[in-house]
C-alpha positions as CSV (number, residue, x, y, z in Angstrom):
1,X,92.3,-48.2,84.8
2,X,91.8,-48.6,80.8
3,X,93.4,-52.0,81.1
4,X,91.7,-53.1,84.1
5,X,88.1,-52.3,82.3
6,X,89.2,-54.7,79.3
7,X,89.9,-57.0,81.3
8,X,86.6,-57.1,82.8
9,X,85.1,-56.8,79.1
10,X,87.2,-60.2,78.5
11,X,85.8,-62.4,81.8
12,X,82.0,-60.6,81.0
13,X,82.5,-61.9,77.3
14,X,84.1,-65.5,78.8
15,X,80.9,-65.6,81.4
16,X,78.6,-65.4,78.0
17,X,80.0,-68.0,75.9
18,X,80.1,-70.3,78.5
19,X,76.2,-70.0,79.6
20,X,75.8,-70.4,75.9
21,X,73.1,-73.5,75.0
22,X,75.8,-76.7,75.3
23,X,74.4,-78.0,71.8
24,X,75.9,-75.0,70.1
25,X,79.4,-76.9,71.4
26,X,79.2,-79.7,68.5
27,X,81.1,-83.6,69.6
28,X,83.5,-84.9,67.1
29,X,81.9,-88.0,65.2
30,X,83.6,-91.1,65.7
31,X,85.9,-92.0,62.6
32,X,83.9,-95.2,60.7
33,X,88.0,-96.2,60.4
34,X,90.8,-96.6,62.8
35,X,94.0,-98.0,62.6
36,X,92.1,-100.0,59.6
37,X,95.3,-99.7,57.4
38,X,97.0,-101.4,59.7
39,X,95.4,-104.7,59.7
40,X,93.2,-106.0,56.7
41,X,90.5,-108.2,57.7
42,X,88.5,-109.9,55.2
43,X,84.9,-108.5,57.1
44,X,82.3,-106.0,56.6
45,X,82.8,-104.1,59.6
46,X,84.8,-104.8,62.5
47,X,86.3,-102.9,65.7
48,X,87.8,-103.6,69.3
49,X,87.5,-101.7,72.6
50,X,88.6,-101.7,76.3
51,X,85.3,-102.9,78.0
52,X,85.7,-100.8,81.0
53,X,86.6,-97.1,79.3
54,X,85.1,-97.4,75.7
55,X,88.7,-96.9,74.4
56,X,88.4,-97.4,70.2
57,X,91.6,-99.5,69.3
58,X,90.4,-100.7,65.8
59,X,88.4,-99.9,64.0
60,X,86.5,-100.6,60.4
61,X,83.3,-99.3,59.0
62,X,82.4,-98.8,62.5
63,X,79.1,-97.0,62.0
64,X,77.2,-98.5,59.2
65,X,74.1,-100.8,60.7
66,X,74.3,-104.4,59.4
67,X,72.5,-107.2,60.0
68,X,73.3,-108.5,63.5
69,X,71.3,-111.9,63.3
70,X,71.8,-113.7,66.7
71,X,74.2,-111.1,68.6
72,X,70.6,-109.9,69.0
73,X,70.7,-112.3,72.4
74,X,72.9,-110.4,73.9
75,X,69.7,-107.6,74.7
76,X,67.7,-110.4,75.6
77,X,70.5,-111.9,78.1
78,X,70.7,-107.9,79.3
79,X,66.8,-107.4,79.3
80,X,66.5,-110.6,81.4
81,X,69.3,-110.0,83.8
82,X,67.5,-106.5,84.5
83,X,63.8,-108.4,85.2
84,X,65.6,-110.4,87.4
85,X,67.3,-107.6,88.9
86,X,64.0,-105.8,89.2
87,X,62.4,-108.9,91.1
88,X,59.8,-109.5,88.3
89,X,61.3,-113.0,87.9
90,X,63.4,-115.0,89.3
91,X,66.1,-117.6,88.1
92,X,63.3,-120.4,89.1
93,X,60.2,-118.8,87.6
94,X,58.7,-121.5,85.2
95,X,56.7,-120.5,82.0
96,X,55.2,-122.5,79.1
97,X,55.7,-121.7,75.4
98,X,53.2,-120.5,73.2
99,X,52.2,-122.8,69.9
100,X,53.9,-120.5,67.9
101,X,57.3,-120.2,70.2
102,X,57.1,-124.3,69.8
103,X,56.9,-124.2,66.3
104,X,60.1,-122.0,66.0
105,X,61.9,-124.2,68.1
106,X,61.0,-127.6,66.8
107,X,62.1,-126.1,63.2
108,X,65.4,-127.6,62.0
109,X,66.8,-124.9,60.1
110,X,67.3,-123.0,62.9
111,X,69.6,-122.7,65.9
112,X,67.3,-124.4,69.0
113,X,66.7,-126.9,71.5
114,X,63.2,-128.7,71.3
115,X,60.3,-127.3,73.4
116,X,56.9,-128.8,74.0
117,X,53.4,-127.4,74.1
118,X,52.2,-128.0,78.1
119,X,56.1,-128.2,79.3
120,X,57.5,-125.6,82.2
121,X,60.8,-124.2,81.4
122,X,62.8,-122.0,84.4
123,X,64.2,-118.6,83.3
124,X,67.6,-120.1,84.1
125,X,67.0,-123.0,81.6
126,X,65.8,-121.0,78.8
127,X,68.6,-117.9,79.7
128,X,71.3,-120.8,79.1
129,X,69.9,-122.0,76.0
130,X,69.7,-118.3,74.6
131,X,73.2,-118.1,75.0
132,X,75.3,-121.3,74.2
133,X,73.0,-123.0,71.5
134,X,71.9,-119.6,70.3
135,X,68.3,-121.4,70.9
136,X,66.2,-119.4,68.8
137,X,62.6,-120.6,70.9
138,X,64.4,-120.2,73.8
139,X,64.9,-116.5,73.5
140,X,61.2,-115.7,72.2
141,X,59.7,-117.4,75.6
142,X,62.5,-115.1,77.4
143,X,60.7,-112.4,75.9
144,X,57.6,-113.9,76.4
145,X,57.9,-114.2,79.9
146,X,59.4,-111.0,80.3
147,X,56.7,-108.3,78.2
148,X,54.2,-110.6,77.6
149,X,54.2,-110.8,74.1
150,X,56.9,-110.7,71.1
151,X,56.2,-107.3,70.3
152,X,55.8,-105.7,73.7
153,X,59.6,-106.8,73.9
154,X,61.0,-105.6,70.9
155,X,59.6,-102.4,72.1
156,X,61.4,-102.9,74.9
157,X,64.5,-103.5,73.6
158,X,64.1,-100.1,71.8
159,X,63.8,-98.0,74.3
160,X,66.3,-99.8,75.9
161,X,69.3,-99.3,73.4
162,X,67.9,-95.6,73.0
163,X,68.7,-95.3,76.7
164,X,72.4,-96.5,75.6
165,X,72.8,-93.7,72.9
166,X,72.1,-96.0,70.5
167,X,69.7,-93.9,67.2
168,X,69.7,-96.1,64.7
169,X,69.1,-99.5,65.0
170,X,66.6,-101.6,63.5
171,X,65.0,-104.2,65.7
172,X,62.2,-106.3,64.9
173,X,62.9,-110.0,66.8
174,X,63.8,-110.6,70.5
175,X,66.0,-113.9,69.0
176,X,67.4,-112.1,65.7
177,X,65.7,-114.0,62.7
178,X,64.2,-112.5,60.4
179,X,61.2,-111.4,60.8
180,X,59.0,-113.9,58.7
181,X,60.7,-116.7,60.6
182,X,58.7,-115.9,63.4
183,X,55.3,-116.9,61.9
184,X,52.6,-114.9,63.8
185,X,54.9,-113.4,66.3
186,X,56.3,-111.5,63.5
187,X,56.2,-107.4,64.6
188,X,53.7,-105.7,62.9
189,X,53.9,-103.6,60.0
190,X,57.1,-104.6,59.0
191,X,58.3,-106.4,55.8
192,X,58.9,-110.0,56.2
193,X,62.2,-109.9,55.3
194,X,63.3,-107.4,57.8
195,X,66.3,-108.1,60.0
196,X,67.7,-106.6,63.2
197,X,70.3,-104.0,62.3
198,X,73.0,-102.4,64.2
199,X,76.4,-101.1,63.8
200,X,79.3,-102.5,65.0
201,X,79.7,-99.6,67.7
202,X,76.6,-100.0,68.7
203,X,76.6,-104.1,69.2
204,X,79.7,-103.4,71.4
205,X,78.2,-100.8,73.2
206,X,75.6,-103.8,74.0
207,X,78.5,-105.7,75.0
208,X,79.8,-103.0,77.1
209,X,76.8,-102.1,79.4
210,X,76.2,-106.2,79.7
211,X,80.0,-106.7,81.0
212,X,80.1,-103.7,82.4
213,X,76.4,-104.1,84.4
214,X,76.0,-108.1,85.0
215,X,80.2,-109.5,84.6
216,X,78.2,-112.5,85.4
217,X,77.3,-113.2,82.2
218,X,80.6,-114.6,81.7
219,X,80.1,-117.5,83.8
220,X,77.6,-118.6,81.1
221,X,78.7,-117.5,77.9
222,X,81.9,-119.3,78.7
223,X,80.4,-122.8,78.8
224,X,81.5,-125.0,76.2
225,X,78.8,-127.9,76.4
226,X,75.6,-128.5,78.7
227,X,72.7,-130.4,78.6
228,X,69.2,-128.8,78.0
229,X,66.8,-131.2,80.4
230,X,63.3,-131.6,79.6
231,X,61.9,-133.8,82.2
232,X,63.2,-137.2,80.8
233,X,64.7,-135.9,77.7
234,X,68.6,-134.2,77.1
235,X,69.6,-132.3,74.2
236,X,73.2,-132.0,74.3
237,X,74.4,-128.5,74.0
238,X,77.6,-126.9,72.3
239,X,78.5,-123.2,72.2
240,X,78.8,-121.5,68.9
241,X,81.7,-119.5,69.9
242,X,84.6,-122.4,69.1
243,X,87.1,-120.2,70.6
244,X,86.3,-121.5,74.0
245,X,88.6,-123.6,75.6
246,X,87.2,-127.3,74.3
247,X,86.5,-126.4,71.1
248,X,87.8,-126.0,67.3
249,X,89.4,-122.5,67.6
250,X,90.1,-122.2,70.9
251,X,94.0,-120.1,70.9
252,X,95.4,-120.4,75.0
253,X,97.2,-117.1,74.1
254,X,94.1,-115.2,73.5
255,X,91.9,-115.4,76.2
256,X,88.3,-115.3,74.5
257,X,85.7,-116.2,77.2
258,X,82.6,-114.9,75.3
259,X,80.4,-113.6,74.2
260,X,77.8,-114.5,71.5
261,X,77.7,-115.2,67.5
262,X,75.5,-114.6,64.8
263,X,74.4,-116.1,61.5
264,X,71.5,-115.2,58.8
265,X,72.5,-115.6,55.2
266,X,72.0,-111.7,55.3
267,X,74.4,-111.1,57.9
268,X,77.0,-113.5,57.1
269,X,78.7,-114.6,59.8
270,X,79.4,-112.5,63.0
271,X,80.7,-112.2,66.2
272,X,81.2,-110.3,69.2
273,X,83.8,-111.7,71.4
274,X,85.6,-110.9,74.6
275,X,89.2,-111.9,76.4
276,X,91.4,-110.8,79.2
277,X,94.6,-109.3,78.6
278,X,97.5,-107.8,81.0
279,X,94.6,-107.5,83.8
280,X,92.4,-105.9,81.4
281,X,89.6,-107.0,79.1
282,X,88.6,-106.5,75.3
283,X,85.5,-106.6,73.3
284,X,86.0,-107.5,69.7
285,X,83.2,-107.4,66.4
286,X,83.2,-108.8,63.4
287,X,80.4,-108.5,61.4
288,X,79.9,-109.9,57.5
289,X,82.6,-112.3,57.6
290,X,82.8,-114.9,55.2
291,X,80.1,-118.1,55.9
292,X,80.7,-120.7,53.1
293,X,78.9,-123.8,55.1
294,X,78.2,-124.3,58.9
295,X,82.1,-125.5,59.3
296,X,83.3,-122.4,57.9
297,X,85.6,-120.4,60.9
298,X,86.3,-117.0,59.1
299,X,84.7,-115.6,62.0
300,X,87.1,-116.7,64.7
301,X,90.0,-116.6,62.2
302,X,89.4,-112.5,61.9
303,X,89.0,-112.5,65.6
304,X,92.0,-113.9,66.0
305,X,94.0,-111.2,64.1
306,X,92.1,-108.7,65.2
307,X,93.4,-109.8,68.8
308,X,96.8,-111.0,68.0
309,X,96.9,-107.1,66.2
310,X,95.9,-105.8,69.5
311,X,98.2,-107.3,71.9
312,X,101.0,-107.0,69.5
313,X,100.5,-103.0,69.2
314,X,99.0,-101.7,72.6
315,X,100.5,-101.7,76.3
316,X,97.6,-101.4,78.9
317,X,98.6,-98.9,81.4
318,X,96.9,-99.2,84.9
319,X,96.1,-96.5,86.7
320,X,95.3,-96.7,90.7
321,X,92.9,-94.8,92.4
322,X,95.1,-91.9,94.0
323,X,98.1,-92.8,91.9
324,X,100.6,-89.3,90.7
325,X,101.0,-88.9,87.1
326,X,104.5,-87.8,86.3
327,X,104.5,-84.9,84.8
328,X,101.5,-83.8,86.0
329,X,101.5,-84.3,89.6
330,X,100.2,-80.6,90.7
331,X,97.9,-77.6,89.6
332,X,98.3,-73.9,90.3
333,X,95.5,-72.4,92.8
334,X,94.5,-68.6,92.2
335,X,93.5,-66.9,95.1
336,X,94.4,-69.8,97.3
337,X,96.3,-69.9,100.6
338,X,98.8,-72.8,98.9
339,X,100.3,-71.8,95.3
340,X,99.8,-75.4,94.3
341,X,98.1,-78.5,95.2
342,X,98.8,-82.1,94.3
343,X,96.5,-83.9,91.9
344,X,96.2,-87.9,91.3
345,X,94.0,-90.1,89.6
346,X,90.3,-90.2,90.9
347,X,89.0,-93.6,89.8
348,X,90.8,-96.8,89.2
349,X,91.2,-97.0,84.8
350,X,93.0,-98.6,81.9
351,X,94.5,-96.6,78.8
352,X,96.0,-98.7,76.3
353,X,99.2,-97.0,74.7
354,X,99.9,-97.3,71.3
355,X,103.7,-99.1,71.2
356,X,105.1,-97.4,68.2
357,X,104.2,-94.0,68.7
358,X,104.9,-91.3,71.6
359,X,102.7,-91.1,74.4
360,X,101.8,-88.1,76.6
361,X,99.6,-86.7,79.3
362,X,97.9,-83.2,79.9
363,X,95.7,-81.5,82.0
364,X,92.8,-79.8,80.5
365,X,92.8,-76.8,83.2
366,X,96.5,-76.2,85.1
367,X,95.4,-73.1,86.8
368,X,91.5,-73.7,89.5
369,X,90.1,-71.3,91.9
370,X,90.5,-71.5,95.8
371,X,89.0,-73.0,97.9
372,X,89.9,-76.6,97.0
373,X,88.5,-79.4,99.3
374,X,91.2,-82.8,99.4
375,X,89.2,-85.4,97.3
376,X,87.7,-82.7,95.0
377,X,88.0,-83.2,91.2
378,X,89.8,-79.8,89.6
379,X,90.8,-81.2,86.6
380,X,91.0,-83.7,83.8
381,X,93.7,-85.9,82.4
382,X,93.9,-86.6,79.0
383,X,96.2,-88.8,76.3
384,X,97.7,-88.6,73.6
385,X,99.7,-90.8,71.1
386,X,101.4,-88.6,68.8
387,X,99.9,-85.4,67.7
388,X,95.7,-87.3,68.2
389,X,94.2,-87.7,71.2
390,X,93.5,-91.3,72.7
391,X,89.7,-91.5,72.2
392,X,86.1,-93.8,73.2
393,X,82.8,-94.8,72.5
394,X,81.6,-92.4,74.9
395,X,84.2,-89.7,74.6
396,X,84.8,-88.9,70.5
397,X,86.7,-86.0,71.7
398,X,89.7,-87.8,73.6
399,X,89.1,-89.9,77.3
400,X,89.1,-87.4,80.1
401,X,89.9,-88.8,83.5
402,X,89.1,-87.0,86.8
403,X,92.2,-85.4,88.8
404,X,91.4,-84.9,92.4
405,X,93.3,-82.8,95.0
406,X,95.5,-84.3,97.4
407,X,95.3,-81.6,99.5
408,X,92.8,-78.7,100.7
409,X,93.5,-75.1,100.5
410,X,91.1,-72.1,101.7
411,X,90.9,-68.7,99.8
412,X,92.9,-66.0,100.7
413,X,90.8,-62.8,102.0
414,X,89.1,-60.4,99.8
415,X,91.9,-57.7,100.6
416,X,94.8,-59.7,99.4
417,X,92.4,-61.1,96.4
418,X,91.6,-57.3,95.3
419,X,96.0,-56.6,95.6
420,X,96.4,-59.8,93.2
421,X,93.4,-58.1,90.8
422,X,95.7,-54.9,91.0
423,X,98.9,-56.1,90.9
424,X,98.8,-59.5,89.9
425,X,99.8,-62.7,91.6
């Protein structure tokens, strides 16, 4: 009886802790370094994930907010995508440019195609320019047409990168200039020099949720050259990213179908860039790489290794909806009719396995509670490689997948559940 009444001390003590407030239960931080000592690139911050689970697979300075100059687009291209999504425009919606927005994007110095005072401009027109000439005008009428005004969007993109997780970034511009380059539009009460900041985890959690949300995105950034018409007039248009196919860096063995670059001469020169791979796709940043004139492709060069780095390392390991994992193919039921039931894999996923160290899966629970319902998710898988757990974006503490039962089970009756409290079982 003595032991029977500490064991009931034990589950009342378990039941406390766990309705405990969850923010007592501190997340690991993500490490601002991974893998770094492995490859040495000659940037300020840099990092690769698999777009679909987060996974972290390199990783340098990772946390500290830079200057992201015209990556900015990329909220722009997602804030736009949503309007359009939320039937407040539509690809054919036509606006007109502001005096100011014209004045940005007849000045030479910066990245643009020219618009005219009195011209109409379709969302689809200006959403192509944003993205393959970087056109600084282009993205402000975006904006424009979008909030109304330069500022209502920047508060827009705010809240919308706080909706991502996002804390600390710094965002002033809807096109990523600096804020005095944008004349009157400039958002108030900030310094004139003040530039759109984020951290390299951040930007690719932009990336993410754009791939992730609207894959079609792809179809644009991907475009090497198009023509920007204006009525009569057509202004050639190349992509920054010269890793496309067609142009200067382009490597067949890489893949890299996007996304969008970025230049001040705070920033240096950055870029956050995506590729397929073994049925599975990366998102790459480089931030602070070395710009010594407008020819200069340090950029894609560290890119390049950073990819080459990945491949070489990592083997991307599909997992099927309803697909066994050896090793781990069945959990013990307590109080349940069955002893065991089989578990698989709930939702399709990729882990990428390190290829020079051991990799392993486990179950965070081995032992659930009857009844179990087929389909029903019991427990989690998770991965190591080595002695550290295989980690994300979104889950610092290791990627948890959802194991479902294969099979139902009912609960045995409360006599034979009172013999198993007695006797065990």
């Amino acid at each position: 009886m003595k032991r029977k009444i500490s064991q009931l001390l034990v589950v009342l003590v378990t039941i406390v802790t766990l309705l405990l407030p969850a923010q007592q239960i501190s997340a690991q931080a993500i490490p601002d370094n991974y893998r770094q000592e492995q490859l040495d690139l000659d940037v300020k911050s840099a990092l690769a994930i698999d777009s679909s689970t987060g996974q972290l697979l390199y990783g340098k300075n990772i946390n500290e907010p830079l200057p992201i100059a015209s990556m900015t687009k990329l909220i722009t291209a997602y804030l736009t995508l949503k309007a359009i999504d939320d039937k407040k425009i539509t690809w054919n919606t036509e606006v007109q440019p502001t005096e100011q927005i014209v004045k940005v994007a007849n000045t030479r110095l910066f990245s643009n195609v020219p618009l005219k005072m009195n011209h109409s401009y379709t969302i689809k027109q200006l959403y192509q320019a944003t993205l393959i000439e970087s056109a600084n005008g282009a993205a402000m009428l975006l904006a424009q047409a979008i909030s109304g005004s330069q500022k209502a969007f920047v508060k827009q993109m705010r809240l919308q990168v706080e909706q991502w997780g996002i804390k600390d970034a710094k965002l002033y511009t809807a096109c990523g200039l600096p804020n005095k380059s944008v004349g009157s539009d400039a958002y108030p009460g900030a310094e004139k020099n003040a530039e759109n900041l984020m951290s390299a985890k951040d930007m690719a959690l932009v990336g993410q949720h754009l791939i992730n949300e609207y894959p079609e995105i792809i179809k644009t950034t991907k475009i090497a050259h198009l023509n920007f018409v204006d009525q009569a007039t057509k202004t050639p248009m190349t992509n920054f990213n010269w890793m496309l196919k067609g142009l200067s860096q382009y490597n067949s063995n890489l893949n890299v179908d996007g996304l969008k670059t970025g230049t001040t001469d705070a920033a240096g020169a950055c870029f956050i860039g995506t590729a397929k791979h073994q049925g599975a796709r990366i998102i790459t940043v480089v931030m602070g790489a070395k710009h010594l004139n407008s020819a200069d492709p340090a950029r894609f060069e560290q890119t390049s290794k950073l990819l080459s780095f990945v491949y070489q390392k990592y083997q991307p390991i599909k997992l099927n909806k309803d697909q066994a994992i050896i090793g781990s193919t069945n959990v013990n039921v307590h109080n349940g009719k069955s002893k065991q039931v089989n578990i698989s894999i709930k939702n399709q996923a990729i882990i990428w396995r390190p290829v020079d160290e051991t990799f392993s899966v486990g179950l965070t629970k081995k032992t659930v509670e009857a009844p179990i319902v087929k389909g029903q998710t019991v427990s989690s898988y998770y991965f190591k490689s080595g002695n550290s757990k295989l980690f994300s974006l979104e889950q610092p503490n290791g990627i948890m997948l959802p194991a479902q039962a294969q099979t139902s089970t009912d609960r045995v009756n409360i006599f034979i559940r009172f013999w198993h409290w007695l006797f065990g079982g």
